[in-house]
C-alpha positions as CSV (number, residue, x, y, z in Angstrom):
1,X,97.6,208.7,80.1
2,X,97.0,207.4,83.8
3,X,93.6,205.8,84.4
4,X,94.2,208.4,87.5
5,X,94.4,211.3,85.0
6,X,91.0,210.3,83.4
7,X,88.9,210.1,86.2
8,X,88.7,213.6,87.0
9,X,87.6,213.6,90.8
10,X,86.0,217.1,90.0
11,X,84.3,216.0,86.8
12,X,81.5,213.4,88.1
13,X,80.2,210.2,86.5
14,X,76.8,211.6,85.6
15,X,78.0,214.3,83.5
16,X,80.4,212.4,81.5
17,X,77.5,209.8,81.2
18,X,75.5,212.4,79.8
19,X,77.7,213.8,77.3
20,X,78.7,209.8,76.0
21,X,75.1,208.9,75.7
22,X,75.5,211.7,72.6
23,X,77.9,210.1,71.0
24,X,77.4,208.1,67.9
25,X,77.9,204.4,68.7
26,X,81.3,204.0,66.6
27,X,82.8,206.6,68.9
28,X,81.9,204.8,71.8
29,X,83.0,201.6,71.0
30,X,86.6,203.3,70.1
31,X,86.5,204.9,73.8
32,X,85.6,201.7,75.6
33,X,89.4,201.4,75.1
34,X,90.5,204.5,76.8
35,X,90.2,202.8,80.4
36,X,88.7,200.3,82.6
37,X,86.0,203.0,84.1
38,X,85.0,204.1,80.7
39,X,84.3,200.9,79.6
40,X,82.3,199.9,82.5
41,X,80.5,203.1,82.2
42,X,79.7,202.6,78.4
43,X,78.9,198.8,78.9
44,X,76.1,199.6,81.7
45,X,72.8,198.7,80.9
46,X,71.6,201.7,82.1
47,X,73.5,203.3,80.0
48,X,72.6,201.8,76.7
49,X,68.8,202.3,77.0
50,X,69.6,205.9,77.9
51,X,72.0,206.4,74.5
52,X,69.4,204.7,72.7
53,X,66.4,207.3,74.0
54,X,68.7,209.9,73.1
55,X,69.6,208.5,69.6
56,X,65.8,207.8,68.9
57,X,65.4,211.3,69.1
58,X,68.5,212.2,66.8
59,X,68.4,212.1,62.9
60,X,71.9,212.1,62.3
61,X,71.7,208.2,64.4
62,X,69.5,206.6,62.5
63,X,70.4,204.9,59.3
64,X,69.1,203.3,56.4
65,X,70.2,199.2,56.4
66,X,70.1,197.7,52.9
67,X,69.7,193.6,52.0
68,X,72.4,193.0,49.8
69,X,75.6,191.0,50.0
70,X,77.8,192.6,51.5
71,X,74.7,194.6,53.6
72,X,74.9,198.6,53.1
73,X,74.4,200.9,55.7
74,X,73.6,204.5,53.9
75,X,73.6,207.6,55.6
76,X,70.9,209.8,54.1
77,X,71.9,212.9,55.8
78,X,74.6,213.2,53.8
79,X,75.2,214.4,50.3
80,X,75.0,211.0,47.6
81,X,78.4,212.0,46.6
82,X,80.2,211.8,50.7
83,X,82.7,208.9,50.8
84,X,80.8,208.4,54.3
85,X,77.5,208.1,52.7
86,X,77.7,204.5,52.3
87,X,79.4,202.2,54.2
88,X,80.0,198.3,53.8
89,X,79.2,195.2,56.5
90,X,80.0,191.9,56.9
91,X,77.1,189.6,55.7
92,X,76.0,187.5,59.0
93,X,75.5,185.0,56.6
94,X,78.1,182.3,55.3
95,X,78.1,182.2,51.1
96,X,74.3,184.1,50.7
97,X,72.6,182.2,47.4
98,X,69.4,184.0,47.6
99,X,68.1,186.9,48.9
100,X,68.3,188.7,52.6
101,X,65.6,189.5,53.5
102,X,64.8,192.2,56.4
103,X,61.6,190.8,59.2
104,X,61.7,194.3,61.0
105,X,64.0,196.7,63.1
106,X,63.6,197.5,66.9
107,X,65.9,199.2,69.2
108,X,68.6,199.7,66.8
109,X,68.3,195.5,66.5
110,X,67.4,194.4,63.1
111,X,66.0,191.0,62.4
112,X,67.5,189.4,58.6
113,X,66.1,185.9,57.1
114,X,68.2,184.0,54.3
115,X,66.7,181.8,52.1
116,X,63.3,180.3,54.0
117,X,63.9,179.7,57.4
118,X,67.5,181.1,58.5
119,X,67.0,183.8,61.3
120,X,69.9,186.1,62.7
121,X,69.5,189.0,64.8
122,X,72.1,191.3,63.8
123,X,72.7,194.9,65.4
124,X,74.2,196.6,62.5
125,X,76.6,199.3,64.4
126,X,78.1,197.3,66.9
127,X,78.2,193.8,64.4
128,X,77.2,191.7,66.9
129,X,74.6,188.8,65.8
130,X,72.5,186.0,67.2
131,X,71.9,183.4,65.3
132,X,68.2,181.2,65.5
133,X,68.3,177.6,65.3
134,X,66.5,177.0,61.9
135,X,63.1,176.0,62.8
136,X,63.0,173.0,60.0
137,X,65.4,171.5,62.2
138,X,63.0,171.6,65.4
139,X,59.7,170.5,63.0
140,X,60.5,168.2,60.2
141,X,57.5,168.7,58.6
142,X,58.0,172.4,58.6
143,X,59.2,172.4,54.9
144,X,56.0,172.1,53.4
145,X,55.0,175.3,55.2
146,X,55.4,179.2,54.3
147,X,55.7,181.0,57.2
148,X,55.6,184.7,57.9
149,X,57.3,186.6,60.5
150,X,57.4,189.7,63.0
151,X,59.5,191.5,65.4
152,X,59.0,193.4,68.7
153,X,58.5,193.7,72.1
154,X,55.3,193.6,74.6
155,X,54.9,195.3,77.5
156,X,58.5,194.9,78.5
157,X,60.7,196.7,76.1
158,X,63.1,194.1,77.4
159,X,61.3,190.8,76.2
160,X,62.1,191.0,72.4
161,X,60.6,188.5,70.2
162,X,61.2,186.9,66.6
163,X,57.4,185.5,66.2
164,X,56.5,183.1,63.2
165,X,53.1,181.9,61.6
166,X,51.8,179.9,58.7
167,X,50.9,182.1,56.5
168,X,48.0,180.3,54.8
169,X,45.2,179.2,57.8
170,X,45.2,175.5,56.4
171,X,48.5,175.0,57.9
172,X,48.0,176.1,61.4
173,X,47.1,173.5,64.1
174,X,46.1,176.1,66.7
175,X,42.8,177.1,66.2
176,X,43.3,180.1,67.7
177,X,45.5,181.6,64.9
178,X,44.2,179.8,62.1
179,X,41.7,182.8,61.1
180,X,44.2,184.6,58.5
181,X,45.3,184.2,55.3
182,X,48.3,186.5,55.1
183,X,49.2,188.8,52.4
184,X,52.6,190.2,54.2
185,X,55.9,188.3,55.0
186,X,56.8,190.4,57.9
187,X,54.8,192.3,60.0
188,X,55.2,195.9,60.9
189,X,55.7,197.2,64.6
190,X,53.9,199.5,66.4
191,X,52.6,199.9,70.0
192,X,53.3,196.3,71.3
193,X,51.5,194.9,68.2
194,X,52.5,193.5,65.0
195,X,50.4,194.1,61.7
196,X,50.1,192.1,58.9
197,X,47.8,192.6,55.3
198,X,45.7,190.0,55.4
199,X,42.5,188.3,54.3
200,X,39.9,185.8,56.4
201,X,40.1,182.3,55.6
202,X,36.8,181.5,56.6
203,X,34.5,184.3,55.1
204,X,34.0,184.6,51.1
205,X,34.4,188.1,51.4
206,X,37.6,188.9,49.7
207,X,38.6,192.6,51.2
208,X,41.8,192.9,53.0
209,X,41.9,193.8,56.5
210,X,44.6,194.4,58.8
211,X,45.5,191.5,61.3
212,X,46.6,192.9,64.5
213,X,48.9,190.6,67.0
214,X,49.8,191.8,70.7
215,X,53.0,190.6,71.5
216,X,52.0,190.4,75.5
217,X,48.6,188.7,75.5
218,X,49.5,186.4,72.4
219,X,46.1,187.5,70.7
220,X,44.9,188.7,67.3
221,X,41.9,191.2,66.5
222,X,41.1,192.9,63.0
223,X,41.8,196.4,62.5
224,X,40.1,197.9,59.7
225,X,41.9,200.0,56.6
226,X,41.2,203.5,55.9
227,X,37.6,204.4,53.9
228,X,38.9,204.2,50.1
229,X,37.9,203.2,46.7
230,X,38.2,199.0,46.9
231,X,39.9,199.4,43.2
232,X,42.5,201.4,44.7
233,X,44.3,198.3,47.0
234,X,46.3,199.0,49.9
235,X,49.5,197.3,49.6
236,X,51.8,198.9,52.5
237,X,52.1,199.3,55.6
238,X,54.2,201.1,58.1
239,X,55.2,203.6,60.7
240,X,55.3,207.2,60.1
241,X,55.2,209.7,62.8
242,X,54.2,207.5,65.5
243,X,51.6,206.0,63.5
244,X,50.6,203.0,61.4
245,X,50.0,204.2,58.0
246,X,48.3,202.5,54.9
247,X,49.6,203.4,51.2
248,X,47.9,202.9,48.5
249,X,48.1,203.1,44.5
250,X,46.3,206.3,43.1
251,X,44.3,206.7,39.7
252,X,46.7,205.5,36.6
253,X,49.9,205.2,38.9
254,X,50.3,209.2,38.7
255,X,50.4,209.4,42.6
256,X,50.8,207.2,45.6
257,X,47.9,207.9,48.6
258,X,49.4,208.0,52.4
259,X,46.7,207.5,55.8
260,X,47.8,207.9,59.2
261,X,45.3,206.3,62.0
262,X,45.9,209.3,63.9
263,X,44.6,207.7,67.8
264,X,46.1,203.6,67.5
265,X,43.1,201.3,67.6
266,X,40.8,203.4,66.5
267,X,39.4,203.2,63.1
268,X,37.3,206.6,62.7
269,X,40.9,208.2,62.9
270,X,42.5,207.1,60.0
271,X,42.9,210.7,58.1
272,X,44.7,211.2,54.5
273,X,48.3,212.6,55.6
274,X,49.6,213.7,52.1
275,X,49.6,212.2,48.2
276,X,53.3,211.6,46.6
277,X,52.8,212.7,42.7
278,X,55.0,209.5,41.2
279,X,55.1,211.3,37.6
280,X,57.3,213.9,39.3
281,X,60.5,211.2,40.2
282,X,63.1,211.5,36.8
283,X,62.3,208.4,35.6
284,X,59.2,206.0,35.9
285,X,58.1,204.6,39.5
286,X,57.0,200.7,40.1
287,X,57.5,200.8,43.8
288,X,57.4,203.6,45.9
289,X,57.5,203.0,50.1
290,X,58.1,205.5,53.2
291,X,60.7,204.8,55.3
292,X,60.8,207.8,58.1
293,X,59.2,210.9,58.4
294,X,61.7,213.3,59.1
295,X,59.8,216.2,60.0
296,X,56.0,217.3,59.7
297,X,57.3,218.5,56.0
298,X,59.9,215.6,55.1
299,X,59.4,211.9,54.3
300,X,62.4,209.6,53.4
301,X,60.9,207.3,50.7
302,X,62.9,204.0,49.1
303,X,61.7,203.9,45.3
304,X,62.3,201.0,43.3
305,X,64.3,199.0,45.7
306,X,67.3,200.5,44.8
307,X,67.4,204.6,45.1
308,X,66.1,206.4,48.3
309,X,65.0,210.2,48.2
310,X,63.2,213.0,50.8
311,X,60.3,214.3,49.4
312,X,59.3,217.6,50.4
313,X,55.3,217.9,51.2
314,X,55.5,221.7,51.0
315,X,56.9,222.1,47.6
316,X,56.0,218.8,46.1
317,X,59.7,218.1,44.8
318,X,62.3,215.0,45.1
319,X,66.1,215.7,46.3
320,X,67.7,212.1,45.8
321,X,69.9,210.4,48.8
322,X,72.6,207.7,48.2
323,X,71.7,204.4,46.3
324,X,73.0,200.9,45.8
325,X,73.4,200.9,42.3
326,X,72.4,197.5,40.0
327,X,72.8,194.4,42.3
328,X,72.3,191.1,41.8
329,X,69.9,190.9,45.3
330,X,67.6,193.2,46.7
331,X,65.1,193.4,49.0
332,X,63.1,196.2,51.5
333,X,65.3,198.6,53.7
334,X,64.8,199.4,57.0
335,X,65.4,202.4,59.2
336,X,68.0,201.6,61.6
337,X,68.6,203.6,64.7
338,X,71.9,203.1,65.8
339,X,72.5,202.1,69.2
340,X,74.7,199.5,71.9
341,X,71.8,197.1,72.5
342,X,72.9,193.2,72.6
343,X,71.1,190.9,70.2
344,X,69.0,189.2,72.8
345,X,65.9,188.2,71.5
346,X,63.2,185.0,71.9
347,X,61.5,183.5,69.3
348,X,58.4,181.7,69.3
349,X,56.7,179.7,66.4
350,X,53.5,179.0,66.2
């Protein structure tokens, strides 16, 4: 096939933009081969954010990105049974001994820590990676220290950012930060701000609170949980329908308690969104955590660790998506939303 045959004179540039910007990202790679103009057309920038606004939007593009060795990207709109269901990636790691763990996902990017301190940003459907120098290198007195970690982006959706704190306040030199004792490794994203549970380090009052970072003006500020029996602890948090949610342990582990903050920022909004009855998984529950909402009726939920189901609000039952099976390591998934983006991201330590 002529390169003259494929440009079409009578089929124009902005219509076969739009119809590749619905593609799934593995067909696109495969037709950056076809010619020179498809590739420059594929490999535009503006192109990429436009397939990623389009697959954000999609359900069949977004993915569920599992930590283990090799790393398992599962397809839960497919039956558990599909061949395609599941499908294997090279570990961005060299020899993994411990486990993978996953700091956040943005833009179809996902950031992965091995062992302490060694970063990669990784964009699972195209595999391409960038590596962080380890920060112990940069701080030799970094060892001592347990950090924790968030990713996202500030104003510009184009200034992506690995950030890193010590997570107890006695190890922070800048006063400015040293007013949290955090309860969470990695931080969830939302709105330009990264979230943490976390406790003051100054104040003998004990209750959690969540500790609020904007990526932009480099500030923190509390945000307060939902109204809730103290015995009942909050001990998640995440995104669900556009909003930050808190879930909690109900009475006796029967059922797991999920609040949206309906308007972000503002406390009085936090409303009860729905309660997950654990007695009614096959089996007993220790761990239960929302992944997606897939419609006002649908929640995608990782139980355990290792098995991932879509509970249905309505009729209050369980239908079970693909798992990993017994592995030796495990960790949180993250939602994945496939898309061409690079793996250019800053990080800054603090």
């Amino acid at each position: 096939m002529s390169e003259y045959s494929i440009r079409n004179p009578d089929f124009p540039d902005d219509i076969i933009r739009d119809i590749l910007s619905r593609l799934p990202v593995k067909s696109l790679l495969q037709f950056r081969c076809v010619s020179k103009h498809f590739r420059g057309l594929i490999s535009d920038n503006h192109f990429i954010k436009s397939h990623l606004k389009k697959a954000e939007s999609l359900s069949t593009h977004h993915r569920i990105l599992v930590p283990v060795s090799p790393l398992l990207s599962l397809n839960y709109s497919l039956p558990p049974t599909d061949i395609n269901a599941s499908i294997e990636l090279s570990c961005p790691f060299q020899n993994p001994r411990s486990v993978i763990k996953i700091v956040g996902s943005c833009n179809g990017l996902v950031c992965l820590i091995h062992g302490l301190r060694d970063l990669t940003i990784y964009n699972p459907s195209t595999r391409c990676l960038k590596p962080f120098q380890s920060p112990q290198q940069l701080h030799s007195d970094s060892n001592q220290i347990e950090y924790v970690y968030g990713f996202g982006f500030g104003s510009n959706p184009d200034d992506m950012r690995v950030v890193r704190f010590p997570r107890f306040a006695r190890d922070c030199e800048y006063t400015k930060f040293n007013a949290y004792d955090f309860i969470d490794t990695s931080g969830t994203f939302l709105n330009g701000s990264l979230h943490w549970l976390a406790r003051h380090s100054n104040i003998q009052n004990q209750n959690r609170v969540i500790a609020s970072f904007d990526v932009s003006k480099e500030t923190f500020r509390d945000v307060s949980l939902p109204p809730q029996d103290p015995s009942l602890p909050y001990y998640i948090l995440g995104v669900l329908k556009g909003c930050l949610y808190a879930l909690c342990d109900g009475i006796y582990h029967t059922e797991v308690e999920i609040w949206l903050m309906k308007e972000y920022g503002v406390v009085n909004s936090w409303s009860k969104f729905v309660k997950i009855p654990v007695d009614m998984w096959t089996g007993n529950i220790s761990y239960m955590r929302p992944l997606r909402s897939l419609s006002d009726d649908e929640i995608l939920l990782e139980i355990d660790l290792q098995s991932y189901a879509i509970y249905y609000a309505e009729k209050k039952m369980f239908r079970r998506v693909k798992g990993v099976g017994n592995v030796k390591w495990f960790g949180d998934a993250t939602v994945y939303v496939e898309s061409l983006l690079s793996p250019q991201v800053s990080f800054v330590f603090y």
